[in-house]
Every structure is written in structure tokens, then in C-alpha cells.
Residue, then its C-alpha position, 0 to 999 in steps of 0.5 A: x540475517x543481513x540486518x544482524x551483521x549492520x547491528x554488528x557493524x553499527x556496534x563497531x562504530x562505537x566501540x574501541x575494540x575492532x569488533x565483526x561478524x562473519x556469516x557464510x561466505x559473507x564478511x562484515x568488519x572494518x579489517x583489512x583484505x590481508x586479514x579476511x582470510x585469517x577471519x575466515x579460518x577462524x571462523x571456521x575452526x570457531x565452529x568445531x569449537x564449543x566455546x570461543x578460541x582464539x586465532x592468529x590475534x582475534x577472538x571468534x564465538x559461535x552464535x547459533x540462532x536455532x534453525x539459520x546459518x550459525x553466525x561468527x563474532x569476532x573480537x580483535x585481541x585475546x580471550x582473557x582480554x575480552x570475553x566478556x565483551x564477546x558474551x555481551x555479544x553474544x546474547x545481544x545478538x541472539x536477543x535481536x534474533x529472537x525478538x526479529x522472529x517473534x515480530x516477522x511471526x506476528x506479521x506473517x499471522x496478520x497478513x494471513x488475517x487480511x489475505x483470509x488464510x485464517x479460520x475465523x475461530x483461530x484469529x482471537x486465540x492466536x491474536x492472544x499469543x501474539x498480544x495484539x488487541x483482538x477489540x481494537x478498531x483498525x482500517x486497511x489503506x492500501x497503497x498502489x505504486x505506478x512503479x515497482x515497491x522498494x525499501x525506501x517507499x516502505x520506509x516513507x509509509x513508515x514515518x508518515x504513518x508511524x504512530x498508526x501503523x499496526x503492520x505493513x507488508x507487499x501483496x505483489x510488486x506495485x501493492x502495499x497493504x497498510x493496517x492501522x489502528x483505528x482508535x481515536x483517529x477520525x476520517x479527516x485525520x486519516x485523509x491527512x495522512x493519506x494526503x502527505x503520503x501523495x505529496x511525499x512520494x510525489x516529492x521523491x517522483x513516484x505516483x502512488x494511489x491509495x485505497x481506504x476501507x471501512x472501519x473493522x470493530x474486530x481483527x476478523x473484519x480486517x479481511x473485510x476492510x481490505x477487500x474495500x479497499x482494493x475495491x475502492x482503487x478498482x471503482x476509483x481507477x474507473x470512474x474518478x481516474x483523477x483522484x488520487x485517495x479512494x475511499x470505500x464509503x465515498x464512492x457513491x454511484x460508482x460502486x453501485x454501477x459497478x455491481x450491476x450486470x454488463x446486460x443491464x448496463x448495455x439495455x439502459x443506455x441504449x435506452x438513454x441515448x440514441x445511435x451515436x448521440x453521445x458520441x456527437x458530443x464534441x470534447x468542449x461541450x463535454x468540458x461544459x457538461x462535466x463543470x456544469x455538474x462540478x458546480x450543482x447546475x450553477x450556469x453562472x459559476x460554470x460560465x465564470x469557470x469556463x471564461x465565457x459568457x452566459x449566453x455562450x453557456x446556454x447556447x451549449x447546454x441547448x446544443x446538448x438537449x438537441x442532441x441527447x434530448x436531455x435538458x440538463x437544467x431540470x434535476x432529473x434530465x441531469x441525474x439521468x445524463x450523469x448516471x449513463x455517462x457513468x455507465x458508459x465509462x464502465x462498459x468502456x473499462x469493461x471492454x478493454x478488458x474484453x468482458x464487454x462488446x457493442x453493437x453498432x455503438x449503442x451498447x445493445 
């Protein structure tokens, strides 16, 4: 209803005549203190009346929008002098009403498509009713704030997305759940969008994150896409704290890892790595070891990276199959490192979480 009184407001601007509305307790208009109270007894005496009255110099109508507060407008002047003008007003505010609802039904309908409160059976007769494109392709990105969600972060994801956008609403305080339409935007189109939306609110101070499911060929699949993509911000946050875009088909081992049972985990470790081997494993050797792996095993590129001499790299990559017997030159000793680092990542997310222990540091 507040957006209702701006759009009066905003006439009011460009009008000649003092124009306002009046809704409650709520006053907007561009009068005086002295004369609210005449505004207000208007107001009221307009709502016993079934058409506009006039008092002490304005003109009220009552606008009744079906089951909300009925709102006041308000003309400065006589009947005779602007009726028309308070009829217009009339009907363009109950035109906005009425359209306003049909959009917040619309949205409320595909945002109980995504949170599945939909039957399956019901979606493409209701998607009829409210003339959404059944067979569209759309994807669900979904945006996590570090801080809480305002108007003015919905808005930046509007303008950024504004042209793909088929609805956007907050599941809690710090998620944005974005549906867009699929057709004719590839994935390199979509990580552009999704790249500007990182700098823009980085540009305003705030760290968001965002998830990116797969394509949904129908509007029923959309409840899918949106459970990859808060699956691909739960698995990004783990294994790939540093990035910021997550996509659900770009995980890799991680969500593979992820799926697998903590028992399972814990047994292959320990199988993996001795007593405290990893943990021998000093942050400098461990910054080889990630760069190495960043570069496909290139010794030469890694010593480059690392500003130090190749020997100095061939002396760490020993030091490491020492400790950990793996050498991680040969394929297979790396995959093999890799993928237990990676569990280990997982099995320590799970235990600030409480859903995991260890004993005596070897993940049994």
C-alpha cells in the first residue's frame, strides 16, 4: 500500500493541482501541518460517503481496494473543478492495485514451485492462469549474502539481471533465490552476469556468494535447480572457500566426496596417511603442494610461481613422499593425495559441525 501512496506523491509532482492520499493513520501530501487535521477530517467524513465530498477547500474519494484499508484521495479545490481528475485517480490507482496483486500472486505461485509446495499435476494448469511459459528453460542462481538482504541489494540484482529475471524473492535473511529464464543464454553469458553481480556488490561493501544450478527444461524441474544450487554454495563453501560463483555441474570431487558416508570417509584416510602425517606437513610445503596441483604437476611453472629455484622444489616434493609416502610427480600418487586432502577438508567441516570425531587424529 506504501508503493500506492509514492505513485500519488509522484503524480503530484507533475501536476498543477495539489493532489494526495491519506491511508490510516498515514498522511502523504505536500500540505501544510496546519492543514493535516482538516485532511484528516475529510478523510473520514469521505468514508461514510458513497461518492466525493467536498471539505473545507479539498475534494476527498474513497477508493476501495477489495479486502485492504480503503485509501482517501484528495484534490485541493472544488468538485465541480476537478472531478474528472479525482475519477482518473481513481481508476489509475485501482489499476496499479489490481495489477500489483496479480504480480505478488504470480510470484507467491513460483516461489511455492521452487520451495516444492506445488503438486507436480497442478504447476502447468496454474502456470496457464497466470500466463507463465510452462516449456520455458530457466535456472535458479542464488545469491548468499555475508550480511542481512535489503531493498537496495534486491535492486542491484534487478538491474544486473533484469532481462533474464523471471522472479526473485528472500528465503531467509542473507538468501536470494533468483529464477531466470534459460532460453538462448549459454553458460558463459550466465557467468558474466554472475561475475558483475560480485563486483557490483563488492563495489557497494558487501561479500555475496552465489550458487548456479542446472538447466530445468520445464517449470517443475525448477524445485530441482534450486535445491543444486544451494547444494553447490553448501559443497562450494567446503572445498573452494575462495570462490565466489559455484556451479552445480562444476564441482567435481567435491560433490562426489560429499555424498559419501563419514565411516567411509574416516577408513579411507586412515588408510592414506599415517599417525599425524598430514599434519607434519608444514603451511610452506602445503603452499607447494596446492600450486603444484594448480598447475597440472609443471615443476618448472610451480618454482616460477613460488619464486624459488627448481631444486628448492624438488627438494619439498621429497620432503613431502617422506612424510606422507606419496611422490606426488607420478599421476596416481597425486590423485591419490588430492582426493584425501579433500576428504579430510570435509570430515573437518563436518566436525565443527558436530557430526564427526577422530580418534587419535587419524579420522578411524
Amino acid at each position: 500500500m506504501e508503493k500506492i501512496l509514492d505513485l500519488i506523491n509522484d503524480l503530484a509532482a507533475n501536476l498543477s493541482v495539489e493532489v494526495g492520499a491519506l491511508l490510516a493513520d498515514n498522511i502523504s501530501s505536500l500540505v501544510s501541518e496546519a492543514e493535516i487535521s482538516d485532511l484528516r477530517q475529510g478523510a473520514a467524513l469521505s468514508l461514510e460517503a458513497k461518492g466525493p465530498i467536498e471539505y473545507q477547500g479539498y475534494t476527498f474519494l474513497k477508493v476501495d481496494l477489495e479486502d485492504r484499508i480503503p485509501l482517501v484521495i484528495y484534490v485541493k479545490g472544488k468538485l465541480k473543478e476537478h472531478q474528472d481528475l479525482l475519477f482518473l485517480l481513481e481508476r489509475y490507482v485501482a489499476d496499479h492495485y489490481e495489477s500489483a496483486a496479480e504480480f505478488s500472486e504470480r510470484n507467491a505461485f513460483l516461489k511455492n514451485v521452487l520451495l516444492e509446495n506445488e503438486l507436480p499435476g497442478d504447476i502447468p494448469l496454474k502456470a496457464q492462469e497466470y500466463d507463465i511459459q510452462y516449456s520455458l528453460p530457466r535456472k535458479v542462481m542464488l545469491l548468499r549474502l555475508t550480511e542481512k538482504i535489503d531493498d537496495s541489494g534486491c535492486e542491484l540484482a534487478e538491474q544486473v539481471l533484469s532481462d533474464k529475471l523471471d522472479t526473485m524473492f528472500a528465503v531467509d535473511e542473507h538468501n536470494l533465490v533468483i529464477l531466470l529464464t534459460h532460453e538462448g543464454v549459454d553458460d558463459e553469458e550466465m557467468d558474466a552476469a554472475a561475475r558483475e553481480l560480485v563486483d557490483r556488490f563488492a563495489e557497494s561493501g558487501r561479500q555475496i556468494y552465489i550458487g548456479i544450478g542446472l538447466e530445468a527444461p520445464e517449470l517443475k524441474d525448477c524445485a530441482a535447480s534450486y535445491r543444486q544450487a544451494d547444494l553447490a554454495l553448501t559443497v562450494g563453501s567446503i572445498f573452494y572457500e575462495n570462490d565466489r560463483i559455484m556451479w552445480y555441474n562444476r564441482l567435481g570431487l567435491g560433490r562426489l566426496i560429499y555424498q559419501l558416508p563419514p565411516t567411509l570417509c574416516r577408513m579411507f584416510l586412515s588408510e592414506v596417511f599415517e599417525p599425524d602425517a598430514y599434519e607434519s606437513l608444514d603451511p610452506e610445503t602445503l603452499l607447494t603442494i596446492e600450486k603444484f596441483f594448480e598447475n597440472n604437476l609443471n615443476g618448472s611453472e610451480t618454482a616460477r610461481q613460488l619464486f624459488v629455484h627448481r631444486n628448492t622444489l624438488v627438494y619439498r616434493l621429497d620432503k613431502v613422499e617422506k612424510i606422507t609416502g606419496l611422490d606426488l610427480r607420478t599421476f596416481d600418487d597425486a590423485v591419490l593425495f588430492k582426493l584425501a586432502s579433500m576428504v579430510r577438508k570435509y570430515l573437518e567441516h563436518l566436525q565443527r559441525k558436530g557430526e564427526a570425531y577422530a580418534v587419535n587424529r587419524r579420522w578411524q
